[in-house]
N, C-alpha and C positions, 0 to 999 in steps of 0.2 A: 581317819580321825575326824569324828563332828566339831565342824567351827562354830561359835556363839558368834550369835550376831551384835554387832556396835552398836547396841541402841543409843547409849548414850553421845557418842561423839556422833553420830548420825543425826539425831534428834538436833543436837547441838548447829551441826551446818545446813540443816534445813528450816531449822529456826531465825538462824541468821538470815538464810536468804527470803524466807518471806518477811521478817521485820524491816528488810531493807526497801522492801516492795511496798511494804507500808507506806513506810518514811517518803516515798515519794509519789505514793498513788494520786495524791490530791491536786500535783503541781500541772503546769498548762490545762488545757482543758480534755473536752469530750471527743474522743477517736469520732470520725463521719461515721461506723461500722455502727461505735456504740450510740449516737442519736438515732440510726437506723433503727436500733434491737429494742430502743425505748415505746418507739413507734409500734412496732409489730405485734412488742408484748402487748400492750391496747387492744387487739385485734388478735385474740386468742385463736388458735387454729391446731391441726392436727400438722401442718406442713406451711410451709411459705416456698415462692419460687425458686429462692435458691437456699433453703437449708430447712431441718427438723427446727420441732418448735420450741425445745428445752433450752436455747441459751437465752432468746428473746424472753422467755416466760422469768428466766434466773434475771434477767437486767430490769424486768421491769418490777418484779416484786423485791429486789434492794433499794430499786430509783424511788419506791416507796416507802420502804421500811427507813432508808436512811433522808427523808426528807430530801432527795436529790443530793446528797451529798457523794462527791466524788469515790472519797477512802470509800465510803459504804460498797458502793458500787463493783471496785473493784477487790473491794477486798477476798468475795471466793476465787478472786483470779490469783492472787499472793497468796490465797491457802493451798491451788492445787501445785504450783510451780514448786511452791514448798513440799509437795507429795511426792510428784515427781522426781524429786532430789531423793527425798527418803527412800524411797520405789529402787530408785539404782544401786545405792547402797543394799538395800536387800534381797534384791535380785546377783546382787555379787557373792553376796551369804550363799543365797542358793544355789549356785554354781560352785561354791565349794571355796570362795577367797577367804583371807585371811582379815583380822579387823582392820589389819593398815590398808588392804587392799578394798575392802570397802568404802572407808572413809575416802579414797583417794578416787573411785568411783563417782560416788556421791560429789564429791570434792570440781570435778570437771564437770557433772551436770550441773551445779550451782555457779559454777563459772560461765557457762555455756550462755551465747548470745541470742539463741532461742529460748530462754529459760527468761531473760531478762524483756527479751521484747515480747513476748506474749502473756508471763505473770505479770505485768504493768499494766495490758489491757483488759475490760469483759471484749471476749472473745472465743469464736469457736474453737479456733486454734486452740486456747490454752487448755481448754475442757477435751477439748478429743487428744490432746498431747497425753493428760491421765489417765484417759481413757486404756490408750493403747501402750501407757508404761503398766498401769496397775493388770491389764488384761495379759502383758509378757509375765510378769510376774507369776501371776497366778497359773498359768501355762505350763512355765518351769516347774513348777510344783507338782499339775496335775498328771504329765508328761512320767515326771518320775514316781509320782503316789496313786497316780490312778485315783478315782473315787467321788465323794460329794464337791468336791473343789470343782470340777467340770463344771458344774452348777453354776458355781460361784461365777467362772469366768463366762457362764453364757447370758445371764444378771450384765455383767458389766460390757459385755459384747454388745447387748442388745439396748441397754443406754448409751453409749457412745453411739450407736445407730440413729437414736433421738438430737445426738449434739452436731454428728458431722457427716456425710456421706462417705467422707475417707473411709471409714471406719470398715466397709466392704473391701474394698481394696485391699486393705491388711488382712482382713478375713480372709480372700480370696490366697493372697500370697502366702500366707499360714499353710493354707491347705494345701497350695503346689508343693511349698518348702515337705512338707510331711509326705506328701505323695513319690518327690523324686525322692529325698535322701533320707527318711524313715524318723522316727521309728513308725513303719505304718501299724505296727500290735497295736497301738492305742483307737484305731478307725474299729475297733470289735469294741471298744467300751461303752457297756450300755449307759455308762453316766455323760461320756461327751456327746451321745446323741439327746439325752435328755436335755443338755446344755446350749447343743445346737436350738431345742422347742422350746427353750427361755427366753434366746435369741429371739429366734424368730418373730414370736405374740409378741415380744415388746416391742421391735420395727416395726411390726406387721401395721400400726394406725397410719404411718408417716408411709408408708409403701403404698397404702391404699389409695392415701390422699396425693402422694403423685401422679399413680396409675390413674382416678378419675378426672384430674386437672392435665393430663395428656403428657404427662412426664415432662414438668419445665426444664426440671434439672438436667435433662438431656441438652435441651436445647442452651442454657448456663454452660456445661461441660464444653459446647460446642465452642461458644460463643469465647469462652478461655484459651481453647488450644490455639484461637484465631488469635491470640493477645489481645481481646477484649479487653480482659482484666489491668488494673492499676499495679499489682504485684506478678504479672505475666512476666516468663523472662523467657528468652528463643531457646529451642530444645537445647543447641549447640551447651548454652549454659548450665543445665540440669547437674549434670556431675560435676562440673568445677565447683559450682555453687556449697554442693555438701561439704568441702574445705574449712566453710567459714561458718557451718550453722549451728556449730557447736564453739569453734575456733581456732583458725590456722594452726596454731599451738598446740593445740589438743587433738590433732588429727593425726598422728601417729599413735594413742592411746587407742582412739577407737579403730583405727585402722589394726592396731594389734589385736583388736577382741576378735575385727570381721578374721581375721587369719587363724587365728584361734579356735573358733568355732566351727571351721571347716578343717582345720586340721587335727585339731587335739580328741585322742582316743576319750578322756576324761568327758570333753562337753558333750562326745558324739550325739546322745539323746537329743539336744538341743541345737542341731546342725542346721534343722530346718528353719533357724531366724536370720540365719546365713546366708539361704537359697531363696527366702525370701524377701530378704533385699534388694540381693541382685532381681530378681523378677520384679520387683514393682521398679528398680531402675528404669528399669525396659519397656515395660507396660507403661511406664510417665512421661519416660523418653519417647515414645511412638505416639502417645495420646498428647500429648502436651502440656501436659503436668506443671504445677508449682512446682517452684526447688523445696519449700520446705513441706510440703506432700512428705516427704522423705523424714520429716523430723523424731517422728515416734521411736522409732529403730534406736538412735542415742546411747539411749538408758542403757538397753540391753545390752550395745556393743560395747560404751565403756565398763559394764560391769563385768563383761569377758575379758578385756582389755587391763583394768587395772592392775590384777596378777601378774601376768608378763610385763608388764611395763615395771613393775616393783623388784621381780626377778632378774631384766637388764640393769636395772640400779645396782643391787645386790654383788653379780658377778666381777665387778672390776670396778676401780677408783668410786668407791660407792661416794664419795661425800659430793664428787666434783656431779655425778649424774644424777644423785637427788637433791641438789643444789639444781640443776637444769629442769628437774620435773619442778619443784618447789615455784619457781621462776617464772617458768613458762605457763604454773596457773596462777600463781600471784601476777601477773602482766596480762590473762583472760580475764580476771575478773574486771580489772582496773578497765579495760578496755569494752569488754561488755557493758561497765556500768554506765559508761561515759556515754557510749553511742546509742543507745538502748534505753535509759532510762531520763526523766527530765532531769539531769543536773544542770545543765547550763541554762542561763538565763533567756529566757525569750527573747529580749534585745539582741542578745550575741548569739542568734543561729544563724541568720544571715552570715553567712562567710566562713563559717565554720562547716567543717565536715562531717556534722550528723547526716544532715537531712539528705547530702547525696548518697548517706549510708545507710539510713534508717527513714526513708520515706514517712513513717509512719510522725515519725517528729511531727512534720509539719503540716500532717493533717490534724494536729492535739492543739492548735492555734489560731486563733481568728477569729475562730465561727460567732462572738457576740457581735464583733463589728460587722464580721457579715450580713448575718439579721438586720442590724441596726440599717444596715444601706438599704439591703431590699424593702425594711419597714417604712424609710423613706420614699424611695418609691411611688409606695405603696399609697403612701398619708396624700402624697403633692397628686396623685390624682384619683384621688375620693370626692368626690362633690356631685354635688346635685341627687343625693339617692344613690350612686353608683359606686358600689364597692368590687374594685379588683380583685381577683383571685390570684394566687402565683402559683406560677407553674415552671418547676427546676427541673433541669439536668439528670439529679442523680440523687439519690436515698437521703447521701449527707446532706445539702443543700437543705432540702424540704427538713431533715430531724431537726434542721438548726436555727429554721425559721420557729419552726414550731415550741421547741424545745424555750428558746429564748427569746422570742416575739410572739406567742400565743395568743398575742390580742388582737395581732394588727389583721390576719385574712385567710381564709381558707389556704391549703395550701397542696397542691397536687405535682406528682411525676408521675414519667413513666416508666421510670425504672422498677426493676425488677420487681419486688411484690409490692413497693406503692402504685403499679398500675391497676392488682387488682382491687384495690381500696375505693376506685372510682373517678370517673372524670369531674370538671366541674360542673355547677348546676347547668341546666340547659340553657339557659336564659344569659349568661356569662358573658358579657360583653370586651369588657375590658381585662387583659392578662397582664402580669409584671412576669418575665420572663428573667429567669439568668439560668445560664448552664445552656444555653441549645444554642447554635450558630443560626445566625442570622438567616441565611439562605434555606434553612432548613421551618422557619417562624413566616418567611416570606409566602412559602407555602401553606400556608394555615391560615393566614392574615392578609385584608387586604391592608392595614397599616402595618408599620414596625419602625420605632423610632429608637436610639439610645437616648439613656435616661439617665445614665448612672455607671461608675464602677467601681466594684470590688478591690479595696484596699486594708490589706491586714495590720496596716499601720506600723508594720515592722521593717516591708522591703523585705521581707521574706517571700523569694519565691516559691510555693506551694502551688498546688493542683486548683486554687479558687484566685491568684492574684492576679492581679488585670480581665477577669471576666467581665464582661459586659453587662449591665442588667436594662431589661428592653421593656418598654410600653405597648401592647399588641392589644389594636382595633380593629371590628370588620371581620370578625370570623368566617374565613371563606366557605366553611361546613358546620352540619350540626355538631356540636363534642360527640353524640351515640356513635356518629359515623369518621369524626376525625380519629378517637379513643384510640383504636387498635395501632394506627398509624405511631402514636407516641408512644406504644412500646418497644423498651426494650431491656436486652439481658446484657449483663456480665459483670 
């Protein structure tokens, strides 16, 4: 029997979940990621050190279009989370569910806690999240129709290559998933090879531009698996992690689709997102991978999942256990909303359990008073002709000088692709420093005094309160030859 798809109750909860994204795009401030992406868009390029050049290019041409307004900003990130939602519910269609089974689908990705913390930011994440729901999608399809769709999904293969480098990884695991557990008929399709060379030329500018720049990103990947990164977590964590990236709650729905999908004669075709999984577990687990690396998968597994989970309802005391499904995403949503999204007041995060839950909170906070102290600084030692430069820590630091003090002074890191941007002028005398340790400025300077510190006026502790901000005189090297020394990844 052919199931129609739910457009309308679908449309309906993916509607909601981007209006609610809406509703709170504007509130705290600018993610450090996104002052960074505002920056780089400036500085158009084929590649940047650690990522393709499609979301900086998307941040800076809204940071335009909407006069710096925040909603603007984020708002293709509330259109694709809302896709995303739409995407699983019809990738459940596709799989052969029923309209309740789709809505209920869609239902858990629009609950989902990576749905809420990544459509609230501009972010790669949220754009390679659609990337790799809209490319399953179309997969399903081709897998069973054979044909120009192949096309379609090597188009959207080969832009999601422009947004995230993940986007290989899932390529890669596709193809093992297809190699171990079939269908391999489809590897004779002269349209998925065509689809593969859509691929290809559309990564192939950002492939190049690593290869000539000496492959940063290797060196980034490195510098992650070491827990470089601020969202690093130890491998040991990797698979508990997956529990919660959708929602403790919801982790039997999808945990039904992954069993589903290797079990069920019905999905066999579609086995390989199964075997796929599992394999980039492993390959994430061994490399040292994000946990939510893993997030794309979701869509797919709840919309293999929703079926059988409607089917347990079904068999016995149905009210009392769709009473418990009902429940248990009516209490994900409530709870993704909470932690994930700005509803609480800035004053009242201190103490509250976002931010040791949602780190990202309390990087959305601050950053004007941060400015404000380093412009300080900056002003109490300007005299006589001599204008400091400052030089930060890390990407956000410097976006937020810049971003909300653009008057007060050049402003340089060496983080990751603000190092290729430039050191300061040669002649550079005086630095305003925050974000580098002392002992590490000692070497650079024959001065180094504190000046100043970083207070987000909340007592909110985040990754910038109580940092020091330092006066550095006496350059112990030329910048040509200190430069490389201030690099660094992750």
């Amino acid at each position: 029997m052919t199931r129609t798809a739910a457009w309308r109750p679908l449309l309906l909860v993916s509607g909601a979940v981007g209006l609610l994204l809406l509703a709170f795009a504007g509130r705290y401030g600018y993610h450090r990621d996104e002052l960074y992406f505002l920056v780089a868009g400036e500085h158009p390029a084929f590649g940047y050190v650690d990522q393709p050049p499609l979301v900086p290019l998307l941040a800076q041409l809204m940071h335009t279009l909407g006069g710096g307004s925040l909603v603007v900003l984020r708002a293709p990130s509330a259109i694709a989370a809302a896709l995303v939602v739409l995407l699983t519910g019809l990738i459940a269609h596709e799989l052969g569910a029923t309209r309740r089974a789709q809505v209920l689908a869609a239902g858990c990705m629009g609950a989902g806690a990576v749905t809420y913390a990544v459509g609230h930011l501009m972010s790669t994440s949220t754009f390679d999240l659609l990337a790799w729901t809209l490319l399953s999608y179309l997969l399903v399809r081709a897998v069973r129709d054979d044909g120009r769709i192949w096309l379609w999904a090597g188009l959207v293969a080969g832009i999601g290559m422009q947004v995230k480098i993940l986007m290989a990884f899932f390529l890669v695991g596709l193809a093992a998933g297809l190699l171990i557990s079939g269908p391999r008929a489809v590897l004779r399709s002269r349209w998925l090879w065509g689809g593969v060379a859509i691929a290809v030329a559309i990564a192939a500018p950002h492939a190049i531009w690593q290869a000539v720049n000496g492959w940063p990103q290797l060196d980034l990947a490195e510098a992650i698996a070491d827990g470089g990164s601020a969202s690093s977590e130890p491998r040991w964590a990797y698979v508990p992690f997956q529990l919660v990236l959708v929602s403790p709650l919801l982790f039997p729905i999808w945990m039904a689709g992954l069993w589903q999908l290797f079990r069920s004669e019905a999905l066999r075709p579609w086995r390989f997102f199964a075997v796929a999984y599992v394999v980039l577990v492993v390959v994430f687990v061994v490399t040292g991978g994000k946990p939510y690396y893993q997030a794309g998968f979701y869509p797919v597994l709840l919309a293999a999942g929703a079926a059988p989970t409607l089917a347990w309802v079904a068999r016995r005391r149905s009210r009392l256990r769709g009473a418990v499904v009902a429940g248990a995403l009516a209490a994900a949503v409530a709870s993704s909303a909470f932690l994930f999204l700005p509803i609480v007041p800035t004053a009242q995060l201190q103490g509250s359990p976002i931010v040791e839950v949602n780190s990202d909170a309390g990087e959305t906070v601050g950053w004007p008073r941060f400015a404000d102290s380093v412009a300080d600084v900056v002003d109490a030692n300007t005299e006589g002709g001599v204008q400091p430069v400052v030089l930060t820590g890390n990407y956000g630091e410097a976006g937020a000088v810049l971003r909300h003090r653009p008057d007060v002074a050049e402003v340089h890191s060496g983080h990751n692709s603000f190092w290729t941007w430039g050191p300061p002028p040669a002649d550079t005398e005086v630095v305003v420093a925050v974000g580098i340790r002392r002992t590490q400025l000692e070497r650079w300077f024959g001065d180094v005094r504190r000046a100043g510190t970083i207070d987000n006026g909340l007592g909110l502790d985040n990754d910038e309160q109580g940092t020091p901000i330092w006066v550095c005189t006496s350059p112990l090297r030329s910048w040509p030859d200190l430069w490389p020394e201030v690099r660094h990844l992750n």
